[in-house]
N, C-alpha and C positions, 0 to 999 in steps of 0.2 A: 459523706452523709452516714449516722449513726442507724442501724436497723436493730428494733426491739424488740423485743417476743415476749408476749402477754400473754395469759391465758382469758377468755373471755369474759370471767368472775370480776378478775383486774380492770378490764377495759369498762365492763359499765360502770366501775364504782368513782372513775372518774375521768371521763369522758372528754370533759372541759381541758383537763390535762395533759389528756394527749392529742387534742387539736392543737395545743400552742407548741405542742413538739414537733407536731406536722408542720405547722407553720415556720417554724425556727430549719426545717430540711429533711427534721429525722424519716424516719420510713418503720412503721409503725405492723409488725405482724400479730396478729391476732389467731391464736389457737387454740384447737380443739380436737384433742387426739393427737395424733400424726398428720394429718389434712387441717391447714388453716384454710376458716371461712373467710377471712377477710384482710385485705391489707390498705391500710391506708399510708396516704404520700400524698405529697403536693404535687398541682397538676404542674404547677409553675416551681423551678429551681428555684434556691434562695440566692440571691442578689450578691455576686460576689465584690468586694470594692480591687478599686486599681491596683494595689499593693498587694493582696491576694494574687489577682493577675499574673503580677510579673514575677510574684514568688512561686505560680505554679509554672510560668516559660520556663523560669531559671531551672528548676526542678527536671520538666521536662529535656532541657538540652543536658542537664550533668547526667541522666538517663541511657538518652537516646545518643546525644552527642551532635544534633542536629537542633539548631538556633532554629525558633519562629521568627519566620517572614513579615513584615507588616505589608501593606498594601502599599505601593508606592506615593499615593495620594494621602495617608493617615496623617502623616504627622503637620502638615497644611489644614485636613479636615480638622483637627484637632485645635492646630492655632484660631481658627477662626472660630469655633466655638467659641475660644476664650474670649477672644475678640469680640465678639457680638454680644457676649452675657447678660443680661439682663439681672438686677438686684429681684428677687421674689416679695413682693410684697402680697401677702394673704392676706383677703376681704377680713374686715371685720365683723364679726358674728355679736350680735346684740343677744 
């Protein structure tokens, strides 16, 4: 996650701006002097996909040297997921 430092001239002039960057992960510092008044961040992380995932395990064990465990039950939980999918079909909006 990217952490920015704005001074607060910057932050109101456009505001809109750095929601969608909150939004997108970054972490947003707002300052004033030596003391920032405010920081913004999302409450919720940003949503990382599978392949993310496995490239931060893989990262983590060339690291550490220590492979992630799955649950013993995962990869069952997982098939039936598949198994059960459902196509999405979204209401139609008139």
């Amino acid at each position: 996650m990217a952490t920015i430092h704005i001074s607060e001239a910057e932050a109101a002039r456009d505001f809109a701006g750095l929601m969608a960057k909150v939004r997108a992960g970054a972490e947003i510092v707002i300052e004033s002097g030596s003391n920032p008044p405010a920081i913004l961040r999302s409450e919720f992380p940003a949503p990382r996909t599978i392949s993310e995932c496995i490239a931060l395990a893989r990262k983590h064990e060339l690291e550490t040297g220590e492979a992630p465990v799955l649950d013993p039950d995962f990869a069952d939980d997982v098939a039936e997921i598949i198994r059960n999918r459902q196509p999405w079909t979204p209401p139609a909006w008139d």
